[in-house]
Structure formats: structure tokens, C-alpha cells
C-alpha positions as CSV (number, residue, x, y, z in Angstrom):
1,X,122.6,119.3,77.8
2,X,118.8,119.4,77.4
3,X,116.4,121.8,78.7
4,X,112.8,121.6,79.6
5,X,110.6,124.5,79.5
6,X,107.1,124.2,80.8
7,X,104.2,126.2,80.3
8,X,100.3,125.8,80.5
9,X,99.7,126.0,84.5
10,X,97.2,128.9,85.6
11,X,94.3,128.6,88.0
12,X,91.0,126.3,87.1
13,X,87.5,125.5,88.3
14,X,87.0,122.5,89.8
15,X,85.6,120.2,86.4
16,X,87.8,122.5,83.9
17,X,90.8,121.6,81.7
18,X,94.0,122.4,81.8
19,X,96.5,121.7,79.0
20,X,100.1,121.8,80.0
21,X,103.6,121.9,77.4
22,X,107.0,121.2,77.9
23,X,109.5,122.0,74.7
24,X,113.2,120.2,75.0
25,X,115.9,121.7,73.6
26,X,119.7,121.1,73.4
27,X,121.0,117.8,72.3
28,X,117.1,116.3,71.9
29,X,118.3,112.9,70.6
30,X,118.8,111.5,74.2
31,X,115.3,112.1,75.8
32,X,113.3,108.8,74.8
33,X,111.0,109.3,78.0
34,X,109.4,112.0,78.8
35,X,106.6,112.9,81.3
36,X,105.2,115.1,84.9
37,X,105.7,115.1,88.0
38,X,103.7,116.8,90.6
39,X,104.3,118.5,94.0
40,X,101.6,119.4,96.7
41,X,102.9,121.5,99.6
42,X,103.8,119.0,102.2
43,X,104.0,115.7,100.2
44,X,106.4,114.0,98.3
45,X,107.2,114.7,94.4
46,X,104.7,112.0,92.5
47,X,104.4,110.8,88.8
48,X,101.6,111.7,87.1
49,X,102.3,110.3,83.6
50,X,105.6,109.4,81.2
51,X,105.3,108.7,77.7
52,X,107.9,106.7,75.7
53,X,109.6,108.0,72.4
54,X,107.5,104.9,70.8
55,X,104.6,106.2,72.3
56,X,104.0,103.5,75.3
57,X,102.3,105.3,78.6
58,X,101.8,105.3,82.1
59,X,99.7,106.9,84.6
60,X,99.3,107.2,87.9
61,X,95.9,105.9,89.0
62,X,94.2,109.0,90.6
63,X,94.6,110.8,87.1
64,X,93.4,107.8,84.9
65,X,91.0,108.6,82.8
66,X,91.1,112.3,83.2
67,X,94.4,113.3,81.8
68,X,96.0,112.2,78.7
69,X,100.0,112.3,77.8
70,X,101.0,112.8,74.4
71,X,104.3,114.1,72.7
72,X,105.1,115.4,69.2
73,X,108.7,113.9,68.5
74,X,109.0,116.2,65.7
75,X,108.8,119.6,67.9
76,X,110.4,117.8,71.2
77,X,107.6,118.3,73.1
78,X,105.3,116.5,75.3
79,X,101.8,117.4,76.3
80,X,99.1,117.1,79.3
81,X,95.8,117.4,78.8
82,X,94.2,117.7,82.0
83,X,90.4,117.1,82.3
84,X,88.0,117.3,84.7
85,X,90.2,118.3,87.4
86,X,90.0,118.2,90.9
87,X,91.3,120.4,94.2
88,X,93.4,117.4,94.9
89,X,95.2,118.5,91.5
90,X,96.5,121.4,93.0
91,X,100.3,121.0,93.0
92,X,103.5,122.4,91.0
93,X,103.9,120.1,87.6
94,X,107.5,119.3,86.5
95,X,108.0,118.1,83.2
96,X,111.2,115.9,83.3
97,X,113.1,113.7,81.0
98,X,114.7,109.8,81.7
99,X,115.5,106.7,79.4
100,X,113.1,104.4,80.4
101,X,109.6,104.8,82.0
102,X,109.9,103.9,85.4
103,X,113.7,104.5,85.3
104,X,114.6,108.1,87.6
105,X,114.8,111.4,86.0
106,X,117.6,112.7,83.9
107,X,116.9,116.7,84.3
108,X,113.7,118.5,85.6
109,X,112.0,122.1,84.4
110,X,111.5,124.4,86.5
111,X,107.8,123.4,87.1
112,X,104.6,125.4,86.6
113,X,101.7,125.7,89.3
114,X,98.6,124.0,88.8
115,X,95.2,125.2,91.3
116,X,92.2,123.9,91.3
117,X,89.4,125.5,93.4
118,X,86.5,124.1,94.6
């Protein structure tokens, strides 16, 4: 089993930064992909950005450019640095775990809450 703990969420300014973590731990040798998802009340779960174990990304285009996945295999944990954030990046973040980018998630944390005001 492998857990995901998240942490970094709070409430932001409209053109601040937010920098979220997720650690894995249990049997960490089985999570090559990592990455977030995001929920806004009323819409569907969405992926913001995965990150391979070989370092290959992905991001969904409304964050390009402003957020930036990274992951330090070492510790089993992956990072988002969130900048110049917008309202529209209001939404729970859920770090999750798969094999492949692009492939569906494996296990989920328990999400941390993301506002932006305006």
C-alpha cells in the first residue's frame, strides 16, 4: 500500500504563489507517476500536472507556464509550485499516484484546498 499525504494549500492573493507537497510512503517502489488533480465545486476532477519517475511532464494548458511539477525520488515526494495564480485556481488539489502519465490513478490523498481571491 502507498499513501499520499498532501500539504501546502492555504488561501492566496490573486498573482501570489503557492507551493504544494505530497510525501508517499508504504511500498514507494511502485509509484513511477506521480502528479494533481484539481476539483472546483460543481465541475469535474481535472489534471493539472503528472511527472514521470524519469522526470518527463505534462500540464494541463490553463496552468502552463505558471505552475511547475517537480519530484525528489529520493524523499518520495512530488512538488507544485504554483505561480501567479488565478480565482479560477480555486479548487481542492489531489496529489495521486499511476504507472504511466495519462494512464488513471492508482490511489488519491486526501486533497488540500487551494483559494484564490480576487
Amino acid at each position: 500500500q502507498v499513501q499520499l499525504v498532501e500539504s501546502g494549500g492555504g488561501l492566496v492573493q490573486a498573482g501570489g504563489s503557492l507551493r504544494l507537497s505530497c510525501a508517499a510512503s508504504g511500498s514507494t517502489f511502485s509509484i513511477p507517476t506521480m502528479g494533481w488533480y484539481r476539483q472546483a465545486p460543481g465541475k469535474q476532477r481535472e489534471l493539472v500536472a503528472a511527472i514521470s519517475s524519469g522526470g518527463s511532464t505534462k500540464y494541463a494548458d490553463s496552468v502552463k507556464d505558471r505552475f511547475n511539477i517537480s519530484r525528489d525520488n529520493a524523499k518520495n515526494t512530488v512538488y507544485l509550485q504554483m505561480d501567479s495564480l488565478k480565482p479560477e485556481d480555486t479548487a481542492v488539489y489531489y496529489c495521486y499516484r499511476a504507472l504511466r502519465i495519462g494512464e488513471p490513478a492508482l490511489s488519491w490523498g486526501q486533497g488540500t484546498q487551494v483559494t484564490v481571491s480576487s
